[in-house]
C-alpha positions in Angstrom: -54.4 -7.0 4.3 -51.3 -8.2 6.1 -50.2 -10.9 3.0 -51.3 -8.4 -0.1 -48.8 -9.7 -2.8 -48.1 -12.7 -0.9 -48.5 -16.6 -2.4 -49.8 -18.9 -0.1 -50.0 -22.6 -0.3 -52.0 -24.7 1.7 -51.8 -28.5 1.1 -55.1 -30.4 2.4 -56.9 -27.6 1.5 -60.4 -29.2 -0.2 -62.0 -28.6 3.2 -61.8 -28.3 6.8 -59.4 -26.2 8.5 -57.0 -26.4 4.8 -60.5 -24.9 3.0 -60.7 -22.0 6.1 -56.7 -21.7 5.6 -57.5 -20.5 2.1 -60.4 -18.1 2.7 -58.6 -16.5 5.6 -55.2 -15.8 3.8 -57.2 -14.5 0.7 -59.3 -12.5 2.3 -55.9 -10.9 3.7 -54.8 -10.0 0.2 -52.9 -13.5 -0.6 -53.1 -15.3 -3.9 -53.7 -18.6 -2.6 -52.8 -22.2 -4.0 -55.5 -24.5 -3.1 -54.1 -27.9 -2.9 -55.6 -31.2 -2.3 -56.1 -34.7 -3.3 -59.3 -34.5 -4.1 -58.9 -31.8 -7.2 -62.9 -31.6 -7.0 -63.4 -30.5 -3.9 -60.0 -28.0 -4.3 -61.8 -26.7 -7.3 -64.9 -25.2 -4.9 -62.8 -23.7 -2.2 -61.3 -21.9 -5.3 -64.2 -21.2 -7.1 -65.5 -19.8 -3.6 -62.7 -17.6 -3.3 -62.3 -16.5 -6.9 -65.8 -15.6 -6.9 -65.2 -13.2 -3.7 -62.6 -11.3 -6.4 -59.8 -12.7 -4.9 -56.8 -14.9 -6.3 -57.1 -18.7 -5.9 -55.7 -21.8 -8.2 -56.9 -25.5 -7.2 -54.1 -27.9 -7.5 -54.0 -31.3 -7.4 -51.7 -32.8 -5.3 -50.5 -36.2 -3.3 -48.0 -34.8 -0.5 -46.9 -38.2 -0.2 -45.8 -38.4 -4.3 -42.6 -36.0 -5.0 -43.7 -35.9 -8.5 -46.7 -34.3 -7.9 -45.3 -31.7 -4.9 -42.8 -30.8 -7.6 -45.6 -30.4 -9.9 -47.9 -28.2 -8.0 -45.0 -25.6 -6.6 -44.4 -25.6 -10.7 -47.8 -24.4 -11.0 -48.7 -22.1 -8.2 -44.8 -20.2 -9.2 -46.1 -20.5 -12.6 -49.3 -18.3 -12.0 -48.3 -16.4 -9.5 -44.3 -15.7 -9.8 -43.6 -17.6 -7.0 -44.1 -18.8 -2.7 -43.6 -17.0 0.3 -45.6 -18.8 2.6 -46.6 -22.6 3.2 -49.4 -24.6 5.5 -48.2 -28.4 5.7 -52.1 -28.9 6.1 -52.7 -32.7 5.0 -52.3 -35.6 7.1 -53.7 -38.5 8.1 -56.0 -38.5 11.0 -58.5 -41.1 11.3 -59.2 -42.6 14.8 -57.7 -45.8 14.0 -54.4 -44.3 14.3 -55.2 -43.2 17.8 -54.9 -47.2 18.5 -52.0 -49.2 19.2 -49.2 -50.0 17.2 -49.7 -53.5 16.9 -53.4 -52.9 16.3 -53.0 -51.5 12.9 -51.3 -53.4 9.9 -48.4 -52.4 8.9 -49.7 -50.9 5.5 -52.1 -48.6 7.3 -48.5 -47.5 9.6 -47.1 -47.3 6.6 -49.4 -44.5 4.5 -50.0 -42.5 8.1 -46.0 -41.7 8.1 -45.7 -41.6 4.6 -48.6 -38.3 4.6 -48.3 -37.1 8.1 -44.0 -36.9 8.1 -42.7 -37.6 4.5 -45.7 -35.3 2.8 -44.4 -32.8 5.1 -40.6 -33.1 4.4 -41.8 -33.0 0.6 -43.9 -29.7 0.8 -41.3 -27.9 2.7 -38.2 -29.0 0.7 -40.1 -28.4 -2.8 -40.8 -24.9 -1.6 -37.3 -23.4 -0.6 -36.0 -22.2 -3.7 -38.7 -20.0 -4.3 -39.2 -18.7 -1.1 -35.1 -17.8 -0.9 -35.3 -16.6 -3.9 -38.1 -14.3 -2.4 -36.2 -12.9 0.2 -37.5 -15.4 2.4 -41.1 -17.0 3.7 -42.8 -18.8 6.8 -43.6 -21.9 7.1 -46.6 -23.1 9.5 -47.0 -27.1 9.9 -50.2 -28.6 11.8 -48.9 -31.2 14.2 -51.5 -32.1 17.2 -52.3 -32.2 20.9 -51.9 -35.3 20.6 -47.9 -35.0 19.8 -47.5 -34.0 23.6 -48.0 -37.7 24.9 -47.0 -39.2 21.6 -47.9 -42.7 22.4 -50.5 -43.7 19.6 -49.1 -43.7 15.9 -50.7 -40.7 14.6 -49.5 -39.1 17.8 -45.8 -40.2 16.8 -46.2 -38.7 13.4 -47.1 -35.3 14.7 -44.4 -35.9 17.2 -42.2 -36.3 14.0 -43.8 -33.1 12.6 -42.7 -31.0 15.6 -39.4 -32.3 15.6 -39.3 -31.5 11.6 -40.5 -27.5 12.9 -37.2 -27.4 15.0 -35.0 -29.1 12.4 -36.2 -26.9 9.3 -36.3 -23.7 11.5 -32.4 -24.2 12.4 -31.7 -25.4 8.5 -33.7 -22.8 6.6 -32.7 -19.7 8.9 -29.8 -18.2 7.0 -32.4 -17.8 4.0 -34.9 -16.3 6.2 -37.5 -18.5 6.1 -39.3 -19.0 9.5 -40.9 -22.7 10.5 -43.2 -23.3 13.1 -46.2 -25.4 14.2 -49.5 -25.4 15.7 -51.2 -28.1 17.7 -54.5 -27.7 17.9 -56.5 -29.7 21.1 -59.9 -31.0 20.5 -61.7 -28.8 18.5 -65.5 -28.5 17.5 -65.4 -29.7 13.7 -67.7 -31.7 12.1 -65.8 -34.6 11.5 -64.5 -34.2 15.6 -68.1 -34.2 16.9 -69.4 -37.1 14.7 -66.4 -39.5 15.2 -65.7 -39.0 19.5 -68.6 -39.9 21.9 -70.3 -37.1 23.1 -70.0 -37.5 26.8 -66.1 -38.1 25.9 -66.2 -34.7 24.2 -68.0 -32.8 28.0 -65.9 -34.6 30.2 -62.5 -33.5 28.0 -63.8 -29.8 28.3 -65.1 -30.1 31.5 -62.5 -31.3 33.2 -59.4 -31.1 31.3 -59.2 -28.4 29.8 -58.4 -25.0 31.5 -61.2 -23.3 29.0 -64.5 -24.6 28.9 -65.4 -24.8 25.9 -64.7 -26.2 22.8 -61.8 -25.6 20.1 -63.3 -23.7 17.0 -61.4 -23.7 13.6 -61.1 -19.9 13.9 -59.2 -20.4 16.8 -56.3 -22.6 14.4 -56.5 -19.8 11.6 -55.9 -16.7 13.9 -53.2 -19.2 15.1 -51.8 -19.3 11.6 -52.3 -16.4 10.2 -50.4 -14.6 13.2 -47.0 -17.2 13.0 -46.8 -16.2 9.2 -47.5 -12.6 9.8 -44.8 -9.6 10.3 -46.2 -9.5 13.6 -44.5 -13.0 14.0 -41.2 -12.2 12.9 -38.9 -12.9 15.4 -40.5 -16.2 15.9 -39.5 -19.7 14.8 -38.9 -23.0 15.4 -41.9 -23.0 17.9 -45.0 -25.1 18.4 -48.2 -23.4 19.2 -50.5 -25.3 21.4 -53.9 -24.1 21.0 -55.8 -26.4 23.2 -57.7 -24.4 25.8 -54.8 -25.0 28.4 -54.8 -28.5 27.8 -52.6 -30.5 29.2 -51.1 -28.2 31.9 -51.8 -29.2 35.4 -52.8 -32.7 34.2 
């Protein structure tokens, strides 16, 4: 029970790693603010969690709209008296982005930067004066492996997002509010395994990474809930890579 009487909120929270976010925090003792796009599909991770006797809201929320960030920290300080912890969650992350710059038009560059970097800026900024007026908080923002060659667009925009980790980590220090990011490598999801070639997927584990095997989303939770633990406390304004050794030695 490491975040009894804590408020979480995870942005991008509907499913995938966001909807495991919120069942791992509130299964620690956190009252968690379930936030997502999709309101529907925040309402079951919610219901899910609320029906496990544990404290969850579902929020609606477009990172990339100040109105509605401003809105949903309203909300979730509303219910539950305030934040002390935030997972930058959403983004942008189709395999389009993966190609070139000049292969995408300049509306899709447009709405990857305005989730993956400005949604970001939004979430964290929104959130300070409840988390000062806390005492303090942590901050965990989901960047990617693929921010450590940064040559596609979506590998610039978590680029940007790591950069944002070290820039808020030095900015929000005197109010004790810790930042840092994880960037997860290839990992066995769903969505992973039914959008990358299978024999893309073996050779990757095979013979990149130092562990053979693939990514799980526990492996991105423990991650997280460790950086915005006590345990974690004299660390921020680092980037976690959690990619099986990936890309050392290559």
């Amino acid at each position: 029970m490491r975040f009894e009487h804590k408020v979480v909120v995870i942005t991008g929270a509907g499913a995938g790693f966001g909807a495991a976010f919120a069942a791992a925090f509130a299964a620690e003792g956190a009252a968690v603010a379930v936030t997502d796009i999709d309101l529907d599909a925040a309402q079951r991770v919610a219901a899910q969690i609320t029906g496990n006797g544990q404290k969850a809201i579902a929020v609606r929320c477009d990172i990339a709209d100040p109105e509605q960030v401003d809105a949903m920290v309203a909300a979730t300080a509303a219910e539950f008296g305030g934040i002390d912890v935030l997972i930058n969650n959403a983004g942008r992350h189709l395999t389009k982005y993966s190609q070139p710059f000049r292969e995408q038009s300049r509306q899709d560059l447009h709405d990857l930067f305005e989730v993956n970097v400005h949604g970001t800026i939004q979430c964290t900024l929104a959130c300070y004066d409840s988390m000062q007026a806390r005492g303090g908080g942590a901050i965990v923002n989901i960047s990617s492996m693929a921010s450590h060659m940064g040559v596609s667009p979506y590998g610039v925009s978590k680029l940007a997002v790591r950069g944002l980790t070290t820039a808020f980590a030095v900015e929000f220090a005197p109010a004790a509010i810790r930042v840092n990011a994880i960037s997860p490598g290839l990992m066995g999801t769903e969505a992973a395994l039914a959008d990358l070639p299978q024999e893309m997927i073996r050779d990757f584990v095979d013979n990149k990474q130092l562990l053979h095997r693939l990514g799980a989303v526990g492996d991105i939770v423990s991650a997280a809930l460790f950086l915005c633990s006590s345990d974690a406390s004299f660390i921020t304004g680092q980037t976690l890579l959690v990619s099986g050794g990936y890309p050392i030695g290559f």
